[in-house]
N, C-alpha and C positions, 0 to 999 in steps of 0.2 A: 597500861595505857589508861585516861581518864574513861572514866564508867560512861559519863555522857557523852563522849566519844566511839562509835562504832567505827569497825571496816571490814570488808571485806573485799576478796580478788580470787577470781578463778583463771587458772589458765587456759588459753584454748587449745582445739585439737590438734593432731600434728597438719593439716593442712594448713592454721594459718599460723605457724608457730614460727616463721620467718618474717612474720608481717605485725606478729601482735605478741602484747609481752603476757597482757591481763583483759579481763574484764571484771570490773570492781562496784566498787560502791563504799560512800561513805557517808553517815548520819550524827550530823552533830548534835544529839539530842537536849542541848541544855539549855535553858531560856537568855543566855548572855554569850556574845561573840567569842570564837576561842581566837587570839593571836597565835598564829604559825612562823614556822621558819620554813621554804619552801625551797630545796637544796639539789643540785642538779641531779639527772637523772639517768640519762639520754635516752628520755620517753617523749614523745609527743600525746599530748592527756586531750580528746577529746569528754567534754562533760555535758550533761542533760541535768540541771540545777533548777532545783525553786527553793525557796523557803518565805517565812511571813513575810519578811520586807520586799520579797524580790520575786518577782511574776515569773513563770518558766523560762529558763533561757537555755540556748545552746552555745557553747564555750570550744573554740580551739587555742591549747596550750603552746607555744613551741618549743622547742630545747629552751634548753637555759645554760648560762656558763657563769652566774654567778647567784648567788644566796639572797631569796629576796622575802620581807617581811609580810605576810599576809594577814589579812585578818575573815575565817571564817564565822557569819552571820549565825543570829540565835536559830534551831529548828531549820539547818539547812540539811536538806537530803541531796542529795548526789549521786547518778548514774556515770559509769564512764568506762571509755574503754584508753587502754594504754595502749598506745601505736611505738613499734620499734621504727625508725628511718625508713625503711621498706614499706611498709604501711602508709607514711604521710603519701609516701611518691606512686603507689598502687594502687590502694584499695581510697584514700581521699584524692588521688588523684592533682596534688596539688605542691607547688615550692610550699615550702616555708621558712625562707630565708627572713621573709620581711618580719617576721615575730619569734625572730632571736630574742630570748626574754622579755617576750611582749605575748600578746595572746587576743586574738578577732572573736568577734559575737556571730552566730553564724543565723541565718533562717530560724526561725521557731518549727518550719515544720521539717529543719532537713531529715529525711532519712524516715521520713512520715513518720518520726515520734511524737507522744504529747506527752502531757504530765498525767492521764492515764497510763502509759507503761513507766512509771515510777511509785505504783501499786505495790508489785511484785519484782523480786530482783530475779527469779529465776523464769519469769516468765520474760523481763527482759533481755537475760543472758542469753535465752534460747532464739530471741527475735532476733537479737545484733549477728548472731552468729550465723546466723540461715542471710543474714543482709549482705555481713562481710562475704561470707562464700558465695552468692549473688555478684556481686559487683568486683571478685578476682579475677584479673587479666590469666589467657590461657598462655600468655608469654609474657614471660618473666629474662630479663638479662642475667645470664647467668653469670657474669662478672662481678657483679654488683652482688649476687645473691654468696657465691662464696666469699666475697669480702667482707660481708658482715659476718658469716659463721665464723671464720677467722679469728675478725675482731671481736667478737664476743667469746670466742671460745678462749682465746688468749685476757680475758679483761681488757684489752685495750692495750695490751704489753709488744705487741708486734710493729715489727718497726716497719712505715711509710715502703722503702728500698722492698724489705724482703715481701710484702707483699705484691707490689707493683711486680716482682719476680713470679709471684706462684700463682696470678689470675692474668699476667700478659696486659696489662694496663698501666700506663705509665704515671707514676708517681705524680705530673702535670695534672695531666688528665682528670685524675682521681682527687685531686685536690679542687680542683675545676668543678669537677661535679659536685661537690661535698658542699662550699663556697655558694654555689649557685644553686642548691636545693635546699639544704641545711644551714645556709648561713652562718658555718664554720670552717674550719679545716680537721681534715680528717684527724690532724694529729691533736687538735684540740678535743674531739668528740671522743679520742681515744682514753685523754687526761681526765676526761667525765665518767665512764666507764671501769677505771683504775680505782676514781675515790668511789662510786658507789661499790665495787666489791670489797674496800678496807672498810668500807661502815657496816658491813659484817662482821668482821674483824675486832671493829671498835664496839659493837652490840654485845658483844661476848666478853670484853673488856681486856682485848688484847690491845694494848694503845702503844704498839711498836709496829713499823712497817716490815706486810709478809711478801712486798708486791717487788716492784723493780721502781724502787725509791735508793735515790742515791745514798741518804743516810737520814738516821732520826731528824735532824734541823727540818731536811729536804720534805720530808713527809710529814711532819706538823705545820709546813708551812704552805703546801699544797690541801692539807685538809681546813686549814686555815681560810685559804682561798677560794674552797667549795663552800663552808657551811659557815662562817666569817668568826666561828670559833675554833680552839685547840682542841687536840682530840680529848683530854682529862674533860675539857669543860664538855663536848658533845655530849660526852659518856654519861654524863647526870641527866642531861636532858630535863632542865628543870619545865616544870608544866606541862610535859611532855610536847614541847613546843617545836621539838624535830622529829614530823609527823612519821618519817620515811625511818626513821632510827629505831622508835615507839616500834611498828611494824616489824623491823628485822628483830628485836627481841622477844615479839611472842612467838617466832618462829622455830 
């Protein structure tokens, strides 16, 4: 990855390991803007940002379902926590339908942070962490909560019907909800889920589908449709300009 580029991401504990993916940070140390490629996830990115040009601000990210060009500013530091689905709806306690690939500015103080705890990242990790466990509901639907272990544990490879079968919630329903919190359908969220486990795949330079891709066309053209290149071209990653790709390879 570029030198003037940092990151990092810790996972949390098993308590909120159904609500959150990471708690990260990233420091673009160089004095000139980096252009990014910003490639679906199905994270919800809260961020705690400043850098020279730009006074502290608080950032909610929302899914995304399509590939979009960004550009991170000279000396931008970055706090953030990754929310899985479960997270937006629990622990922020909010839809986020309305910033389907769009993303709100939130309070400067929410969560009583400032750009003092942008100091220290470990002194931050330990404050979100004591916040999120603070603010976890002691009920949780547990419908909901086995459908993403599911979905996640399959990649997103599990079909609509057979779920609706093994949590007693109707395929309706579940779409319903999905739609109306997430601002997609479930079987969409599932097609986001599929390509970020192949871009693993592609990090390691296996550029053939390992997943439940109908055939090679099928799966160049759905990795096509997340990062708006073919998987050879991903795999270069020139400028390291697909930030999430950079990351699966130091891993």
């Amino acid at each position: 990855m570029n030198n003037d580029f940092y990151y990092k991401a810790i996972e949390p504990d098993e308590s909120l390991l159904d609500f959150v993916e990471n708690i990260g940070m990233f420091h673009n140390k160089s004095d000139k803007p980096m252009e990014v490629v910003l490639m679906p996830d199905g994270r919800i990115d809260l961020f705690f940002m400043q850098s020279e040009s730009k006074a502290f601000q608080v950032t909610l990210i929302g899914l995304e379902n399509v590939p979009e060009q960004q550009v991170i500013p000279e000396n931008t530091l970055a706090f953030k926590i990754s929310f899985k689905p479960l997270g937006a709806e629990y622990l922020l306690q909010t839809s986020i339908a309305d910033i389907l690939n769009s993303a709100k500015i939130l309070p400067e103080d929410f969560w009583n942070m400032t750009t003092d705890d942008l100091k220290n990242f470990d002194a931050f990790h330990t404050k979100i962490a004591k916040k999120l466990k603070e603010i976890l509901p002691k009920e949780i639907d547990e419908r909901k909560r086995k459908l993403f272990k599911l979905v996640y544990a399959t990649n997103g490879e599990i079909k609509v019907l057979e779920l609706s079968e093994k949590i007693f919630w109707s395929s309706r329903e579940i779409n319903r909800y999905f739609n109306k919190q997430f601002g997609l359908s479930l079987n969409a969220f599932c097609k986001i889920l599929r390509f970020k486990a192949s871009l693993e795949h592609i990090a390691k330079g296996r550029l053939f589908p390992e997943l439940n891709f109908t055939d090679q066309t099928h799966f160049i053209k759905e990795i096509k449709k997340f990062s708006g290149v073919v998987p050879s071209e991903l795999l270069k990653n020139k400028d390291d300009r697909f930030i999430l790709l950079s990351v699966l390879k130091q891993q």
